[in-house]
N, CA, C and O atoms as a GROMACS GRO file, in nm:
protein
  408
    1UNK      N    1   0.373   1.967   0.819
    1UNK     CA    2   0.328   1.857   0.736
    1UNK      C    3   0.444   1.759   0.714
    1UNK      O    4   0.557   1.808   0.706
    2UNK      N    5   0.430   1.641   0.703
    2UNK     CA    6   0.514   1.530   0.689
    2UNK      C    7   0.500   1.456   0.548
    2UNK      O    8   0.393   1.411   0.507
    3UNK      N    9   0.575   1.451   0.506
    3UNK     CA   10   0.588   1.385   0.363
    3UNK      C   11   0.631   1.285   0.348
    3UNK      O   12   0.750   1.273   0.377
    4UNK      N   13   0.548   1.150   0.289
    4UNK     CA   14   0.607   0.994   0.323
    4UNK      C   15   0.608   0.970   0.122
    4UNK      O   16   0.514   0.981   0.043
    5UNK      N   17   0.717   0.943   0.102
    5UNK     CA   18   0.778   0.907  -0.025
    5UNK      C   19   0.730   0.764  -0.062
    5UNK      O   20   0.732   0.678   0.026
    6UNK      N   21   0.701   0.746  -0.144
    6UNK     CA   22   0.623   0.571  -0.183
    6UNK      C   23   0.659   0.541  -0.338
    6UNK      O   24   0.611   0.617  -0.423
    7UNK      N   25   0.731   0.448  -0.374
    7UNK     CA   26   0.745   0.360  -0.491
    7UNK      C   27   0.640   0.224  -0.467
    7UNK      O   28   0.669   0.131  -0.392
    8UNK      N   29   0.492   0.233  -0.560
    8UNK     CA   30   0.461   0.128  -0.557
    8UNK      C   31   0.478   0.049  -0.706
    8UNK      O   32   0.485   0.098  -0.819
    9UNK      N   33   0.481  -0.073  -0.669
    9UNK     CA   34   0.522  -0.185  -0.780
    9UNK      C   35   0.419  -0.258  -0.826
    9UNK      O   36   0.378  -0.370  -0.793
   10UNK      N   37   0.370  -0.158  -0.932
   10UNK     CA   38   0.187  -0.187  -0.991
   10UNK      C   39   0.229  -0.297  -1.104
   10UNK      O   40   0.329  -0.313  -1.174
   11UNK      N   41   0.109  -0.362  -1.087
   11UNK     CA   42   0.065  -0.462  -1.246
   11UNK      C   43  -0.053  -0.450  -1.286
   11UNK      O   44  -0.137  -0.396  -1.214
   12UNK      N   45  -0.087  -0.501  -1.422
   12UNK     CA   46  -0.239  -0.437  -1.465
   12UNK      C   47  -0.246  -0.603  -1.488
   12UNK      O   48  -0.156  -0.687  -1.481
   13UNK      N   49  -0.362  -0.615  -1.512
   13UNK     CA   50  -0.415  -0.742  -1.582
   13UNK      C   51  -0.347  -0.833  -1.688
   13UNK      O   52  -0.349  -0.956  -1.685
   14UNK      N   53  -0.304  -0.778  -1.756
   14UNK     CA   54  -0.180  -0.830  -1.864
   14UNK      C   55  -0.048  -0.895  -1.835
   14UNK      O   56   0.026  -0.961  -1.907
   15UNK      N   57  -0.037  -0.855  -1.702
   15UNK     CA   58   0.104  -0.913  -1.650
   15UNK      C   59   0.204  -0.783  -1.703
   15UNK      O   60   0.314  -0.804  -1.753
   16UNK      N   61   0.147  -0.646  -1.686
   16UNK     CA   62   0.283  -0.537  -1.743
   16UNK      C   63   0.337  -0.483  -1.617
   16UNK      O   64   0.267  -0.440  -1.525
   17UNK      N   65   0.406  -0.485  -1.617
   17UNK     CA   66   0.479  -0.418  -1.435
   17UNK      C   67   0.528  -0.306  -1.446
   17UNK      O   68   0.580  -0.282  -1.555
   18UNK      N   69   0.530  -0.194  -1.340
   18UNK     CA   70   0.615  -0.104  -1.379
   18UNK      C   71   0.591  -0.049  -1.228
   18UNK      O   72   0.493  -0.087  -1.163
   19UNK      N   73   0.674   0.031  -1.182
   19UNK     CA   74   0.713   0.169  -1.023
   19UNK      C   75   0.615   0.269  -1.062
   19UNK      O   76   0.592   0.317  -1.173
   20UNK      N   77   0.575   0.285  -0.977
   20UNK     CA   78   0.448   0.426  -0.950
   20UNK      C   79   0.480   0.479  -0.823
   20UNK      O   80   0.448   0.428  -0.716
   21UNK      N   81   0.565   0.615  -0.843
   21UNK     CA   82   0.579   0.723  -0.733
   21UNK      C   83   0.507   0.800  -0.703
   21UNK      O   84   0.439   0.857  -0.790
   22UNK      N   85   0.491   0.838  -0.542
   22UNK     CA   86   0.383   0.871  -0.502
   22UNK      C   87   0.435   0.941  -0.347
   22UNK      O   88   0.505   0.899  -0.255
   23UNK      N   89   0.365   1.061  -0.372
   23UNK     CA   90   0.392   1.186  -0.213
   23UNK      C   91   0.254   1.175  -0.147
   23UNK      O   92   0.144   1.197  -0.198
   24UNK      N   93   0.273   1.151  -0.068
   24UNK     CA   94   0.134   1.128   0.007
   24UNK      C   95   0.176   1.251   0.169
   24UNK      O   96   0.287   1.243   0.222
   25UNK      N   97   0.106   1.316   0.203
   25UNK     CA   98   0.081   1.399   0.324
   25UNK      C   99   0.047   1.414   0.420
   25UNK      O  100  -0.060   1.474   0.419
   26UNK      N  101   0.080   1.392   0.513
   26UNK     CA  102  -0.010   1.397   0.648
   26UNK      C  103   0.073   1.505   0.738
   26UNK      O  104   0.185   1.555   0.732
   27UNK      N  105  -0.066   1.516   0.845
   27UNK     CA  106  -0.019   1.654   0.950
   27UNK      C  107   0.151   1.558   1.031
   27UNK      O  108   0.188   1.440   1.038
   28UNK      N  109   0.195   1.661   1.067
   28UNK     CA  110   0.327   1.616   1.149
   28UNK      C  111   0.308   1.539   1.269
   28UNK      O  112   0.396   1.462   1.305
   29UNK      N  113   0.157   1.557   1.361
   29UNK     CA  114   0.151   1.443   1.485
   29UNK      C  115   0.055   1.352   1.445
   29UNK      O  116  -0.004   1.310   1.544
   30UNK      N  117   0.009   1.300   1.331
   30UNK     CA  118  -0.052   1.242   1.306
   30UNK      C  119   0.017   1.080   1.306
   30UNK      O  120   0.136   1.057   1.283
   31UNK      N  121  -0.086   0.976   1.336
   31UNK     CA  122  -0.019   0.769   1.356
   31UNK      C  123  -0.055   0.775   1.206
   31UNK      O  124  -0.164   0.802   1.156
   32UNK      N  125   0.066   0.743   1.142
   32UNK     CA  126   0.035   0.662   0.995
   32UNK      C  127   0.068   0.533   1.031
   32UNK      O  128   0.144   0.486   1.116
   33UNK      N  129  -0.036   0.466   0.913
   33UNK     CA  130   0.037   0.324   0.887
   33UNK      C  131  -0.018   0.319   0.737
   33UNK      O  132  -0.116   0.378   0.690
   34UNK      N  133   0.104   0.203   0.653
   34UNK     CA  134   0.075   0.134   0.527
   34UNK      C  135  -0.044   0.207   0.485
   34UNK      O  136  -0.052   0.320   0.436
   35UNK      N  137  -0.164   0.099   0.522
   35UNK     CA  138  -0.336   0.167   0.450
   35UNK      C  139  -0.325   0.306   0.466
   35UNK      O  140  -0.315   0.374   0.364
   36UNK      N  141  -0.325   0.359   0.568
   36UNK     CA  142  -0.315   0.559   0.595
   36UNK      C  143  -0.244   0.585   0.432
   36UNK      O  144  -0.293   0.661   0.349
   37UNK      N  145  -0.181   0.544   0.422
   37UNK     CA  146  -0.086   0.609   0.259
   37UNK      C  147  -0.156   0.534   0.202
   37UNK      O  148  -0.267   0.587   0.208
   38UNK      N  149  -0.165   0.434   0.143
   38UNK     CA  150  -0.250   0.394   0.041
   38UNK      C  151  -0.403   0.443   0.021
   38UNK      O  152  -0.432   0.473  -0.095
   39UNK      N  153  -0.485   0.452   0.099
   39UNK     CA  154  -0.575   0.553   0.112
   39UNK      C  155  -0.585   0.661   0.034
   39UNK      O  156  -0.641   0.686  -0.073
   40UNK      N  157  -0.496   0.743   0.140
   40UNK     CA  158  -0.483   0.877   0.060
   40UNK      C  159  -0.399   0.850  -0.065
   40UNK      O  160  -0.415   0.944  -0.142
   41UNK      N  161  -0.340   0.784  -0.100
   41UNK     CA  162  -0.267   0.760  -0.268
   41UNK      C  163  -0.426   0.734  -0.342
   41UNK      O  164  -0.440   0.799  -0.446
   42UNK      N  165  -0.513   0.670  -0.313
   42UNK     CA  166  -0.612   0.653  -0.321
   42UNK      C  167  -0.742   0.743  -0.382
   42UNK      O  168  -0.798   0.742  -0.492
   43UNK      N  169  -0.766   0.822  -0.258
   43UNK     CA  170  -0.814   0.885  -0.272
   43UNK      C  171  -0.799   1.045  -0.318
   43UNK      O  172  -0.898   1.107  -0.355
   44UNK      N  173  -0.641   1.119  -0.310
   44UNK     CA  174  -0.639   1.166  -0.368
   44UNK      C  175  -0.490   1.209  -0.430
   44UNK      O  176  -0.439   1.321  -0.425
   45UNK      N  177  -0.433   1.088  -0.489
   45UNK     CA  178  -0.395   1.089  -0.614
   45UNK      C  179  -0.388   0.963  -0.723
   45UNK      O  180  -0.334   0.986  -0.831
   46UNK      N  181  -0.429   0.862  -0.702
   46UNK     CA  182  -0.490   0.786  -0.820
   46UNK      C  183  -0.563   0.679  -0.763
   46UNK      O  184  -0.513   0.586  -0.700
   47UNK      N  185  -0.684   0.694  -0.788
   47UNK     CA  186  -0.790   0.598  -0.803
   47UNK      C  187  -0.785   0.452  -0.865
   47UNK      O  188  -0.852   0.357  -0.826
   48UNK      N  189  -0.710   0.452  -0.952
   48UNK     CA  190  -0.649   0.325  -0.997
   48UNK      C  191  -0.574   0.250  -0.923
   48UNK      O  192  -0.557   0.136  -0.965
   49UNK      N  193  -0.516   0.283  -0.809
   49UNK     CA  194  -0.423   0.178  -0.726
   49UNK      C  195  -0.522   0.048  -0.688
   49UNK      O  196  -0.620   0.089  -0.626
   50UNK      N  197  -0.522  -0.029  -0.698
   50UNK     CA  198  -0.587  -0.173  -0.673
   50UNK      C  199  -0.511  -0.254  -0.524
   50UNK      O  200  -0.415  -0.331  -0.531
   51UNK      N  201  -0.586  -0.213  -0.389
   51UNK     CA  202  -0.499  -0.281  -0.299
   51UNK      C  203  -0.626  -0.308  -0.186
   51UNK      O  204  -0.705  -0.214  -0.178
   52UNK      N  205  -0.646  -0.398  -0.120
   52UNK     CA  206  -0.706  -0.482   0.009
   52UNK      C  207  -0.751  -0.371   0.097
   52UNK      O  208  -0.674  -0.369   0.193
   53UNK      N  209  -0.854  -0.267   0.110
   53UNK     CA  210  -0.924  -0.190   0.218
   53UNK      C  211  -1.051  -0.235   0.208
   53UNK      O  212  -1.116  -0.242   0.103
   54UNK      N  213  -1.091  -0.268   0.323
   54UNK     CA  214  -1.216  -0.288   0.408
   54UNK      C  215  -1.285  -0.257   0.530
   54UNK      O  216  -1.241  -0.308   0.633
   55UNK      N  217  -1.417  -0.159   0.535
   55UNK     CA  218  -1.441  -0.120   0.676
   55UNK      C  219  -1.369  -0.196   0.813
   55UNK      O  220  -1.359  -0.138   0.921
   56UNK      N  221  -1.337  -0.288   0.797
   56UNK     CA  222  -1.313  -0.409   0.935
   56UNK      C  223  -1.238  -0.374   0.932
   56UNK      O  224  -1.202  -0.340   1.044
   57UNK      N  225  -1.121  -0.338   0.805
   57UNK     CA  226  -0.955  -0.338   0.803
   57UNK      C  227  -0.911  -0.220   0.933
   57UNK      O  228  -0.960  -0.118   0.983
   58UNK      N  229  -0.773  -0.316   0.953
   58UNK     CA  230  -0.732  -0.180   1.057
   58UNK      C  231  -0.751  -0.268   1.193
   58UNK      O  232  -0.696  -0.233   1.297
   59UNK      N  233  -0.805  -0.344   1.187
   59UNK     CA  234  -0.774  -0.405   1.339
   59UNK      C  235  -0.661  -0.555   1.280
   59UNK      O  236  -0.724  -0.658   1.302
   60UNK      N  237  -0.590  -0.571   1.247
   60UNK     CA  238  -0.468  -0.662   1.224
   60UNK      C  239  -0.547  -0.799   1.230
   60UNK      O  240  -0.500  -0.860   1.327
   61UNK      N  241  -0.611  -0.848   1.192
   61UNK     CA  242  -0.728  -0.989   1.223
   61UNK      C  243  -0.759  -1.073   1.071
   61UNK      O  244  -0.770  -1.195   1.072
   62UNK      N  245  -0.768  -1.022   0.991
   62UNK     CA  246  -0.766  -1.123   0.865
   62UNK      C  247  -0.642  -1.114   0.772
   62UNK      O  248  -0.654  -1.184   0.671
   63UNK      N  249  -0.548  -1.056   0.780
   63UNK     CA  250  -0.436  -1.055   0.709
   63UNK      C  251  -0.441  -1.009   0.553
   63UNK      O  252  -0.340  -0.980   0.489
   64UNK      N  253  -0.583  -1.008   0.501
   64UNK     CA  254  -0.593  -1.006   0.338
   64UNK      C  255  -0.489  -0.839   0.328
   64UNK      O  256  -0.427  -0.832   0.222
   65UNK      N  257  -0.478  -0.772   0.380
   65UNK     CA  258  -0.378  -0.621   0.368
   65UNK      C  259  -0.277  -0.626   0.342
   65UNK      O  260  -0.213  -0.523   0.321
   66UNK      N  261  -0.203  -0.795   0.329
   66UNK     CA  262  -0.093  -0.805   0.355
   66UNK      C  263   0.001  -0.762   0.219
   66UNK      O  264  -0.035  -0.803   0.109
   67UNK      N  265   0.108  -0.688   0.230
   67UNK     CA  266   0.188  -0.658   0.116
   67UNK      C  267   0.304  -0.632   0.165
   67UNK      O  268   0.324  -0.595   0.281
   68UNK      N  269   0.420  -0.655   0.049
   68UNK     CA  270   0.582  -0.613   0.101
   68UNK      C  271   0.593  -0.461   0.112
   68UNK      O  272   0.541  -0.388   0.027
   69UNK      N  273   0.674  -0.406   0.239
   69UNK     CA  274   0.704  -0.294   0.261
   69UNK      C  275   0.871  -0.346   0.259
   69UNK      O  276   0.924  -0.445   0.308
   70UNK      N  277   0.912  -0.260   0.200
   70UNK     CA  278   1.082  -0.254   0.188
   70UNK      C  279   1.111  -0.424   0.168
   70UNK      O  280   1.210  -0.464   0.229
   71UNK      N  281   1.072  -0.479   0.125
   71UNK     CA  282   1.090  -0.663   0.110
   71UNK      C  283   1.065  -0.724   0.256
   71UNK      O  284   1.121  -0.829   0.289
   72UNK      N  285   1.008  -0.679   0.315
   72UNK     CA  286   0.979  -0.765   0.434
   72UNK      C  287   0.790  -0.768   0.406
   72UNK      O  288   0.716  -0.675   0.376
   73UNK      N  289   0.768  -0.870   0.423
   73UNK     CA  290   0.563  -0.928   0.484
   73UNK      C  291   0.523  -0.857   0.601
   73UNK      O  292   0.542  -0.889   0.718
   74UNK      N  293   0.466  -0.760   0.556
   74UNK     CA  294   0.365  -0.686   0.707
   74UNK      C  295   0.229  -0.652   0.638
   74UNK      O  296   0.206  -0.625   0.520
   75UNK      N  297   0.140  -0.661   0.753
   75UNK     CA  298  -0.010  -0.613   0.761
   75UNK      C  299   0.008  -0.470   0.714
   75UNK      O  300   0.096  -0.408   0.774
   76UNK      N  301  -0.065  -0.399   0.612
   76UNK     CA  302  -0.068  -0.262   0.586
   76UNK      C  303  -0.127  -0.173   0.698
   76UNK      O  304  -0.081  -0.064   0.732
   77UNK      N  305  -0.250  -0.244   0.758
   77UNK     CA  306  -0.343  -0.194   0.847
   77UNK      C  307  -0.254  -0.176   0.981
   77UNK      O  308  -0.302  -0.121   1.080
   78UNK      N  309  -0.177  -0.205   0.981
   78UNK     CA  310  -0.076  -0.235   1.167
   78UNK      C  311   0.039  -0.177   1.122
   78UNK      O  312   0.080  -0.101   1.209
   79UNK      N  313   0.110  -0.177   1.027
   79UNK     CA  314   0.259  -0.136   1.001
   79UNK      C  315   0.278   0.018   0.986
   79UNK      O  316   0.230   0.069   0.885
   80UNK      N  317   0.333   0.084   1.062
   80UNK     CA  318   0.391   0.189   1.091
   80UNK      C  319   0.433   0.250   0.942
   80UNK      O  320   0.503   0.172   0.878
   81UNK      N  321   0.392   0.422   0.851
   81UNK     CA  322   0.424   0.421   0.744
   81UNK      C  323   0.576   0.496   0.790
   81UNK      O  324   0.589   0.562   0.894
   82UNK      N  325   0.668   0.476   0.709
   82UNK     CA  326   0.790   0.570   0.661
   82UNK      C  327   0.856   0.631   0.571
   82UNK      O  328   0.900   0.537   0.504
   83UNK      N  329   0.895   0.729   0.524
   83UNK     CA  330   0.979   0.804   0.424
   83UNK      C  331   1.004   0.660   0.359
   83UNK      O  332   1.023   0.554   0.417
   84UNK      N  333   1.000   0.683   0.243
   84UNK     CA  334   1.116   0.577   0.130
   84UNK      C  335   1.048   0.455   0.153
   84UNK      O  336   1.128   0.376   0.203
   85UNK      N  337   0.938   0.408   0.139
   85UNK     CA  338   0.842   0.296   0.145
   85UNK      C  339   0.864   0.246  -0.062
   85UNK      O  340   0.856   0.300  -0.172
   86UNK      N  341   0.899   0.090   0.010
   86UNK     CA  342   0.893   0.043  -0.154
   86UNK      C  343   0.785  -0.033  -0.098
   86UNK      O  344   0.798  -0.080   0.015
   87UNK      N  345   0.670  -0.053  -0.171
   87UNK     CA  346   0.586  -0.125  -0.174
   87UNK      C  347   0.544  -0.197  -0.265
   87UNK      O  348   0.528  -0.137  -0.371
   88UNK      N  349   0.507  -0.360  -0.265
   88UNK     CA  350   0.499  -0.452  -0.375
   88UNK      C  351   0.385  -0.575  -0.272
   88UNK      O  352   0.369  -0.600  -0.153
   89UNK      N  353   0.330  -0.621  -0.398
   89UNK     CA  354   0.242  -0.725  -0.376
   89UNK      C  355   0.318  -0.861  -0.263
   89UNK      O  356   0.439  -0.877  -0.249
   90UNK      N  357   0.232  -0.927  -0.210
   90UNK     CA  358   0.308  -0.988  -0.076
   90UNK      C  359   0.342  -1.109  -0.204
   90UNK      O  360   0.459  -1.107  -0.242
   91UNK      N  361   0.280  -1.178  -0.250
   91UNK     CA  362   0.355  -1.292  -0.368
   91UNK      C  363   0.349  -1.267  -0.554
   91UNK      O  364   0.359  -1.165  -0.622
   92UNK      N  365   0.337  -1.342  -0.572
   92UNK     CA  366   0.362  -1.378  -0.713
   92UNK      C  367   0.260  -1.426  -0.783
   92UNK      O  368   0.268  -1.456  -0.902
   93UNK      N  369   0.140  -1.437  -0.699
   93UNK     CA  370   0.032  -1.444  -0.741
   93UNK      C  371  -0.087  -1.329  -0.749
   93UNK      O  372  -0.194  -1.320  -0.689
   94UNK      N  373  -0.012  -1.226  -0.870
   94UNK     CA  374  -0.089  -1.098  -0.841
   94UNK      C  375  -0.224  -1.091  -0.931
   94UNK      O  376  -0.238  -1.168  -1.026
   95UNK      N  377  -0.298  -1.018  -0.905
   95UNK     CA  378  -0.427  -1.027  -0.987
   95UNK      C  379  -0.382  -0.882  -1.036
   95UNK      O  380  -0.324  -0.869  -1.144
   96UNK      N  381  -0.412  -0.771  -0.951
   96UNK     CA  382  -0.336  -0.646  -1.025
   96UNK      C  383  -0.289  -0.565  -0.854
   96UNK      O  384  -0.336  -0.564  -0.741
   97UNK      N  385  -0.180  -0.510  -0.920
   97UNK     CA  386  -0.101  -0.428  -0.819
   97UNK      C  387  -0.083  -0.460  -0.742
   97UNK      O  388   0.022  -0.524  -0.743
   98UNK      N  389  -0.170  -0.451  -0.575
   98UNK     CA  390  -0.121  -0.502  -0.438
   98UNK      C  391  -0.234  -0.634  -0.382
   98UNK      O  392  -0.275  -0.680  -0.275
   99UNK      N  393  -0.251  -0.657  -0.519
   99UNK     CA  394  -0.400  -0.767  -0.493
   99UNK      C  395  -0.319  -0.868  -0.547
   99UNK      O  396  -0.260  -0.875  -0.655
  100UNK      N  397  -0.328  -0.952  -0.446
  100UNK     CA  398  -0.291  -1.152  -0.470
  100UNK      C  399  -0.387  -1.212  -0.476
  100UNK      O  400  -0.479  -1.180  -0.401
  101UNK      N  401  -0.403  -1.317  -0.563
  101UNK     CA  402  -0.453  -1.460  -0.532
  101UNK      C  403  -0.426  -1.528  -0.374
  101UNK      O  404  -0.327  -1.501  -0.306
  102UNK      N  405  -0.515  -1.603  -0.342
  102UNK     CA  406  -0.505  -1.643  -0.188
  102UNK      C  407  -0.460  -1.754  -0.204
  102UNK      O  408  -0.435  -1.825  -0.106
   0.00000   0.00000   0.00000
């Protein structure tokens, strides 16, 4: 089993910010990317994460997935996941957590 380490950089509606750590699991030959961990952060360990999945998502084509991994802009759906993932909303126009205004 492979263990991918995640600091995400949540906001609620209020404008309160704060780091939310998070172990997420997958088998050892398994393709992660970004969504693959958010998903499963998702689905099974908090339901509250607020971030851009959609059946379509996953083919790299509308960009709405988009969020900072380690301070760089990548597609969640296309970007390769890794150990020590800081993850944060792609701007400054957050509605909550990894959700922007367009």
């Amino acid at each position: 089993m492979k263990e991918y380490h995640v600091i995400v950089k949540r906001q609620n509606e209020n404008g309160e910010q704060w780091e939310q750590p998070y172990v997420a699991v997958f088998e050892d030959d398994e393709v992660v990317s970004v969504m693959n961990v958010l998903n499963y952060i998702y689905e099974h360990l908090d339901n509250s994460l607020a971030y851009f999945n959609h059946a379509a998502c996953k083919q790299a084509a509308c960009g709405k997935c988009t969020v900072k991994v380690n301070g760089k802009i990548r597609l969640s759906c296309k970007e390769p996941a890794a150990d020590q993932m800081l993850l944060e909303a792609a701007n400054n126009n957050i509605l909550r957590d990894l959700i922007c205004r367009e």
